[in-house]
N, C-alpha and C positions, 0 to 999 in steps of 0.2 A: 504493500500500500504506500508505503512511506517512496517508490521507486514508479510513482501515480496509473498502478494495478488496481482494479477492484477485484476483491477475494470473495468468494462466500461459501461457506463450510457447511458441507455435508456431515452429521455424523448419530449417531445412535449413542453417544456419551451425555447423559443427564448431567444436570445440576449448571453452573455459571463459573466464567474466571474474571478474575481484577478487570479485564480490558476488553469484555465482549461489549461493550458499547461500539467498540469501533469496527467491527463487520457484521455481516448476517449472517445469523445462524439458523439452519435448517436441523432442527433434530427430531428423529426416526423417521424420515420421510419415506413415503409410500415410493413406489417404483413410479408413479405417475409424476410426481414431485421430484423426483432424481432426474426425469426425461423433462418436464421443465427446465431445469437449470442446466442440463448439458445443453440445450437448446440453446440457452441464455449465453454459456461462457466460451470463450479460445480455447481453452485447453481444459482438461482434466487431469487432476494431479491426486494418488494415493498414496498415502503415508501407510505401508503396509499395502496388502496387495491382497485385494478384497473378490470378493466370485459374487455379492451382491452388488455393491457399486461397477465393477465390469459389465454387466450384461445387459445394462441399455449403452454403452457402448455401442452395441452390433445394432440396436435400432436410429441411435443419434450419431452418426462417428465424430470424433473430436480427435485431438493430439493426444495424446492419454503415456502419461508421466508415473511409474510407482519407484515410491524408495522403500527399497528391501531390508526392512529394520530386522530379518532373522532370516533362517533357512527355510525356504520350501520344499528342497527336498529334504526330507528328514532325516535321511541316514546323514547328510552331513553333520547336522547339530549333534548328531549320537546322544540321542536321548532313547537311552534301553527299553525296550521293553515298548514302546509307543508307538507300532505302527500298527495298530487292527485296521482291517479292510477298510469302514468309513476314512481313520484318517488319511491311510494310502491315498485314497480315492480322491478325497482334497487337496491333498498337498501335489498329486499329476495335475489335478485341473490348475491349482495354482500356477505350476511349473508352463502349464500352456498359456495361462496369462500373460505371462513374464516377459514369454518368448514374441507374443501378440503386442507388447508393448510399442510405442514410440521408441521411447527412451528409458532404460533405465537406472536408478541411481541406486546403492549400498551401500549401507552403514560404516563395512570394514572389507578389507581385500579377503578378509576368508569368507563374508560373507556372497561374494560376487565369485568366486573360484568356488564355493559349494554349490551354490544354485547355478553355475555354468550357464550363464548371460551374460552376454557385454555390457558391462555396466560403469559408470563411473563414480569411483569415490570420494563421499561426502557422507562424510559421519555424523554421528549425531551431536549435538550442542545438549550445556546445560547449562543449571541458571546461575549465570554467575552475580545475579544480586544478592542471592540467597545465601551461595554457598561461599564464605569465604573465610579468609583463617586469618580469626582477630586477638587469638590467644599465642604464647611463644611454647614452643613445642617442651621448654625446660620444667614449664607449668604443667603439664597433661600428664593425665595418667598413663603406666605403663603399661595397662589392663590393656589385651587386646580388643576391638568393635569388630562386632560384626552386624548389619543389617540388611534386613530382607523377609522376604515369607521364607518358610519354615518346612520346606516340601524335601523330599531325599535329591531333587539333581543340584540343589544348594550347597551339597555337601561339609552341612554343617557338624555333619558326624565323624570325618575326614577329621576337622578342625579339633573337635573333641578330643579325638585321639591321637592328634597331633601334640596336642597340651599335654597328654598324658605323658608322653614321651618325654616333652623336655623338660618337665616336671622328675619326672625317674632323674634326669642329670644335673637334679640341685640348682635351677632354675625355678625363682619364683614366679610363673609364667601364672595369670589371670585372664578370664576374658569376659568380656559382655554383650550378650544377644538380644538383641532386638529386634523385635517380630512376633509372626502368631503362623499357625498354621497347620494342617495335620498331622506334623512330625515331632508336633514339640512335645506331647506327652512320654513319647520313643527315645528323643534326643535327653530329656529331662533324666531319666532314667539311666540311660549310657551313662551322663556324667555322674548319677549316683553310684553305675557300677565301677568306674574307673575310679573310685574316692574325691572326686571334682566337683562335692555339692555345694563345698564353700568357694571351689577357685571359678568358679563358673556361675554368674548371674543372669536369670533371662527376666527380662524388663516386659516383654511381651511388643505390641505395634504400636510404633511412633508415627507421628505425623511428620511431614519432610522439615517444616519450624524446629521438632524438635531432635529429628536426625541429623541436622545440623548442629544444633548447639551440641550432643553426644560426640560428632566428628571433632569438635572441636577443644572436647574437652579427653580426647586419646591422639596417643601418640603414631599407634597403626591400625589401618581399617585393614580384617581379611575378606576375599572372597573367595573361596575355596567351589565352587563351580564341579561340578563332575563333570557336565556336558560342555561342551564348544561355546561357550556364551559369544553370542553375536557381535556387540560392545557395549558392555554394559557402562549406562552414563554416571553408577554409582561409583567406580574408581575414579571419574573425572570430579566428582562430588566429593570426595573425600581428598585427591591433592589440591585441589581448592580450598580446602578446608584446612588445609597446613598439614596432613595424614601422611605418613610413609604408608604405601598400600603393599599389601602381596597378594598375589592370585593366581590362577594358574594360568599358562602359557595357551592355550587351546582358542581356536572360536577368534577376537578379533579382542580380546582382554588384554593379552599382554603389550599388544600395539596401544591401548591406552592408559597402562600404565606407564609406559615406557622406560627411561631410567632414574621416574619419581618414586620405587621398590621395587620387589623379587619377584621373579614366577617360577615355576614347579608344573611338573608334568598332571594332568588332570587327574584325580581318584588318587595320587601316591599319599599319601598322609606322612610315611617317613621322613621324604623331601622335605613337606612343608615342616617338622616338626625342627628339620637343616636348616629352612629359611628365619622361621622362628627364634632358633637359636643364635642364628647368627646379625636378627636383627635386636634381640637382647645385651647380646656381647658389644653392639655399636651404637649402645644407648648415647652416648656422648655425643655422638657423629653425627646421629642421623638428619643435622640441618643438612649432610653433604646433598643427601635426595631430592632435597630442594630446589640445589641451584640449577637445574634446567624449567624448573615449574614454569615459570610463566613463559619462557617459550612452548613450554608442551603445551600449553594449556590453549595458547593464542592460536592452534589450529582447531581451536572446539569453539571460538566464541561465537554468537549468533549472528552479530553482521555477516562474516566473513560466511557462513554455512548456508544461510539465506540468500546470500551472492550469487552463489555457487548453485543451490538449486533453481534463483529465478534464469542463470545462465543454461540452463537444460531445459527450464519451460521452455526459455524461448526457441529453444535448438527443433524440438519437439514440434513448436507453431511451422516453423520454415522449413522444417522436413515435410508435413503433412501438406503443407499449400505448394511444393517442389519452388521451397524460395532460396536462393543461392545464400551462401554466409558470406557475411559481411568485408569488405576487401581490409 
């Protein structure tokens, strides 16, 4: 808008945010309403790569733009166990999507090399109002953070018994979990069985206000992931936030950590128990993680990512009308 675009959002997401005054929103619009408004705009753009929004495509055509925030094909995300027939069946037709696109953009290069599309990278941004580190790291606690839901590909059980370990090696290693989810009664339990009832705190679900102020008041955020996570924007949230992060190297994480902390091979809990240890023994150090931050950081900010995607609408408009690029 601000680059004198008019937007107007399709979406099935209830409730309001601080600055819907300033476009229109359509939410849960019927298919008739969807074929309005392609009617109405240049281009179609999907944030994620939808089989409902798609298929008045084929009755309206437009330039049609999706950015591929995960995998569609699934075996690349390697999320065990998750492919019965229906979601097969979704995730082909997604993959025809993709392929049917104009244009398409991905989150991270593993994302674009799983789903095997040409695509170009443009990762995701986050809010850098929100999240920023206004505490000095000598201040924070040593206790590890973790945040997020509470499901097994989180792999906060990994984590669990990663403590254990370097706890066995006379390391006062602590952590704190934050979240809710079907795991925690399972995970609560490990850490009872591991003797961890007192080095392990779970807080339950935070709202993003207050997972900030928690990032801010620890020294290292984990993400211990068992699957390929796509790019998850909560390590860019957490070195914003002044955090040494470690997570594991899979999926498009460790390109956003990059050399603001560790990674570790997915599912090893040894490793991380390696990385853990070795970022206790550099309690003193660890401003070094820092000093690339705000260059890492300056390719996630929102100008620059919103650049970048209006620069593929337009690619998208000029392909579809066969309009030459610009000399």
């Amino acid at each position: 808008m601000r680059r004198g675009h008019e937007v107007r959002l399709l979406t099935n997401t209830l409730g309001r945010f601080d600055k819907e005054h300033e476009i229109q929103i359509v939410r849960g619009p019927s298919y008739g309403e969807i074929l309005r408004q392609y009617q109405w705009c240049d281009v179609v753009f999907q944030n994620h790569v939808s089989i409902r929004y798609w298929l008045p495509v084929l009755v309206v055509p437009r330039p049609y733009v999706v950015s591929m925030g995960g995998f569609a094909n699934v075996r690349a995300g390697n999320h065990p166990g998750k492919t019965p027939l229906v979601v097969h069946a979704k995730q082909l037709m997604k993959m025809f999507i993709l392929r049917r696109a104009t244009r398409n953009i991905a989150v991270s290069a593993a994302v674009a090399c799983g789903n095997r599309v040409p695509s170009r990278i443009v990762p995701n941004q986050f809010d850098s109002c929100q999240f920023v580190a206004n505490t000095p790291i000598a201040e924070r606690s040593s206790a590890l953070l973790f945040a997020g839901r509470l499901v097994p590909d989180k792999g906060v059980d990994d984590l669990i018994r990663a403590i254990a370990i370097v706890r066995a090696r006379g390391i006062d290693c602590r952590a704190v979990i934050a979240g809710d989810g079907p795991s925690r009664g399972a995970l609560e339990n490990l850490a009872h069985q591991k003797g961890l009832a007192e080095a392990i705190s779970f807080i339950g679900r935070k709202t993003p206000e207050e997972v900030s102020r928690l990032m801010n008041r620890h020294r290292v955020f984990v993400i211990p992931s068992k699957y390929n996570d796509p790019a998850p924007v909560a390590a860019l949230e957490a070195i914003a936030s002044g955090c040494v992060v470690i997570g594991t190297e899979g999926g498009g994480l460790g390109v956003n950590i990059g050399f603001c902390g560790l990674t570790y091979p997915n599912g090893d809990y040894r490793v991380l128990a390696d990385r853990i240890a070795t970022i206790y023994r550099k309690d003193d150090q660890l401003d070094e993680f820092m000093d690339t931050r705000e260059r890492h950081l300056a390719r996630y900010s929102p100008e620059r990512i919103g650049g970048e995607i209006l620069e593929e609408l337009e690619k998208a408009y000029r392909i579809f009308h066969g309009i030459s690029e610009p000399e």
